[in-house]
C-alpha positions as CSV (number, residue, x, y, z in Angstrom):
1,X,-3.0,-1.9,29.4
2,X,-5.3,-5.0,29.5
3,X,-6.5,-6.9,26.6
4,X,-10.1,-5.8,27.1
5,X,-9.0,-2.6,27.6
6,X,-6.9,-2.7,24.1
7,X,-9.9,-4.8,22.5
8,X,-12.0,-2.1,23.5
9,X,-9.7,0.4,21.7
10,X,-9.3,-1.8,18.5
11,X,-13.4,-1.8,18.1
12,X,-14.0,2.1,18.7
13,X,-11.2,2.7,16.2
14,X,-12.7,0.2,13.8
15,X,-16.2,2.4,14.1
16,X,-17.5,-0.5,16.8
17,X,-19.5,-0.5,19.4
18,X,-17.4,-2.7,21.8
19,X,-20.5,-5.4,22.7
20,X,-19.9,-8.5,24.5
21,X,-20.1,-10.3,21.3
22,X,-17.2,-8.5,19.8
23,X,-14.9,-8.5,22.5
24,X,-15.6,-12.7,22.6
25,X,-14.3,-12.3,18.7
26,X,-11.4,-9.6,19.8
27,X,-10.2,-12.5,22.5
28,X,-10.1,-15.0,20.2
29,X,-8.7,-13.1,17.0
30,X,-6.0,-11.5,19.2
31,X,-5.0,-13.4,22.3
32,X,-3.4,-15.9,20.9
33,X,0.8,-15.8,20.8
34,X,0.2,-17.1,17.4
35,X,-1.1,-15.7,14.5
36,X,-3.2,-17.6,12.2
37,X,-5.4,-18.5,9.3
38,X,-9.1,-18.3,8.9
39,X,-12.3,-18.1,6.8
40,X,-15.5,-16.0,8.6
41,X,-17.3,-19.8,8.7
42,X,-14.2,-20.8,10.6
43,X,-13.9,-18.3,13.0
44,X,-17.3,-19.0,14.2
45,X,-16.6,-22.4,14.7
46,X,-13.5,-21.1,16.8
47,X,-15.5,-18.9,18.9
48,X,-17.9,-21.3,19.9
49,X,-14.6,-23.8,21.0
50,X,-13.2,-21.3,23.1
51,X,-15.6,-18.9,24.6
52,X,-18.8,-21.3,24.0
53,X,-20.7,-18.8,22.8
54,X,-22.9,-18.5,19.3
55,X,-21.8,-15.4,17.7
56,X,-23.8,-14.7,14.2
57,X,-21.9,-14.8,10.7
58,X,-23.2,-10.9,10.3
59,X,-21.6,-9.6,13.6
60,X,-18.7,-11.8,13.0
61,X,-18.6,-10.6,9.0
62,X,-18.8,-7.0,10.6
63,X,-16.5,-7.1,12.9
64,X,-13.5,-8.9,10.7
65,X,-14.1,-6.4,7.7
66,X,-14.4,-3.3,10.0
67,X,-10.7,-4.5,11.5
68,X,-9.3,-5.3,7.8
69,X,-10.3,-1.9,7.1
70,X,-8.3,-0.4,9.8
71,X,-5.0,-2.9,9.0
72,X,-5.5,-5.5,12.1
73,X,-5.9,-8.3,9.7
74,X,-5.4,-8.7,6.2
75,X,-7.5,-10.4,3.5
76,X,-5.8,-13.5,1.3
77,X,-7.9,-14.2,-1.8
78,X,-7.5,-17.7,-3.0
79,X,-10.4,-17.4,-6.1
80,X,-13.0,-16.0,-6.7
81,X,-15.3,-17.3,-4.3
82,X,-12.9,-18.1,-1.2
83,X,-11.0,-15.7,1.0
84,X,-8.7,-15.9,4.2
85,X,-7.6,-13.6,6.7
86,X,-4.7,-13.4,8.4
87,X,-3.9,-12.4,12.4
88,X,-0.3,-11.8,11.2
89,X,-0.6,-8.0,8.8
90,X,3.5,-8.4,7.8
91,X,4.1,-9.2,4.5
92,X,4.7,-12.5,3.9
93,X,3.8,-15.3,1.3
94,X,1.6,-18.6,1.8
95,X,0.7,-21.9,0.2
96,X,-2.7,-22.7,-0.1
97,X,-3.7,-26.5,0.0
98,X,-6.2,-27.2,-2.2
99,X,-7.1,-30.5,-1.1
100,X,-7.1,-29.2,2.6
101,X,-8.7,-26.0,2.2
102,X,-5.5,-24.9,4.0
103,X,-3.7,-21.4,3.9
104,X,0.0,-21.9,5.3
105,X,2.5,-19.4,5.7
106,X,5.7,-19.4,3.7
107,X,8.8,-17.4,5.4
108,X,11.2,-15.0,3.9
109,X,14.2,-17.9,4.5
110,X,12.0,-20.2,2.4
111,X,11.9,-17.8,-0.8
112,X,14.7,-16.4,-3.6
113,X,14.2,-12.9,-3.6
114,X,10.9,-11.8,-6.7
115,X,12.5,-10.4,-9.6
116,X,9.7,-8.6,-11.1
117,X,10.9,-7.4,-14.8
118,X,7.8,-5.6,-16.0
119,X,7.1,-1.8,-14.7
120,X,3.6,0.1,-15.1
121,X,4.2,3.8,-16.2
122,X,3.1,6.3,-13.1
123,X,3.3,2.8,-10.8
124,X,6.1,1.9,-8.3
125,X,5.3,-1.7,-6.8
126,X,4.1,-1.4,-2.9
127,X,4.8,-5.1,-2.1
128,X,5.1,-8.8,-3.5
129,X,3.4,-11.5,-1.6
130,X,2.7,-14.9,-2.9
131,X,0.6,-17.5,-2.7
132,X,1.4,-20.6,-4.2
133,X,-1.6,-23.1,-4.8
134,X,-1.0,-26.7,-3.9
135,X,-2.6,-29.5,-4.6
136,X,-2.3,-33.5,-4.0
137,X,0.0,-35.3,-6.9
């Protein structure tokens, strides 16, 4: 199967219409052999590099909570105001640079294994990911 033939797929199982637009967004989301880091302001920046297109914050907004919904990306809340999201859905942990506005990943051979000593009656815990804030010293 092609890639605009698996975009395609992604965007009618996300509740898409697969528009021009949103395959530009699937291509650059998804083509990539690497995963990475982004904020919706970001992206667009990114899809205007590679496909030279203007794609509006709403479609783009749209299009990235529609896949997070469905589990092809995954959300990383830094505070309150300020989130990431993530090409790479495996559970993993991350620094975030403060001073660079930067989300990095952290892998398993770079982290002790989380003790977590406190339970929550009726709760079992589903996963442990951390992210550690950083910031210049």
């Amino acid at each position: 199967m092609d890639n605009s033939t698996n975009f395609i797929a992604k965007l009618r199982n996300s509740g898409l219409r697969p528009t021009k637009q949103r395959l530009k967004i699937c291509e650059v989301l998804f083509s990539g052999k690497n995963t990475f880091h982004f904020s919706i302001n970001e992206l667009s920046k990114i899809i205007i590099q590679k496909t030279n297109e203007k794609i509006s914050l709403a479609t783009i907004y749209n299009t990235v909570h529609a896949f997070l919904g469905k589990g092809y990306i995954k959300q990383i809340a830094v505070n309150s105001e300020q989130s990431y999201y993530d090409t790479n859905v495996s559970e993993h942990h991350h620094f975030y640079d403060e001073d660079k506005n930067q989300l990095i990943d952290i892998h398993d051979s770079e982290v002790e294994p989380v003790k977590i000593n406190r339970k929550i009656p009726g709760k079992k815990i589903k996963s442990i990911e951390l992210l550690v804030k950083l910031q210049n010293s």
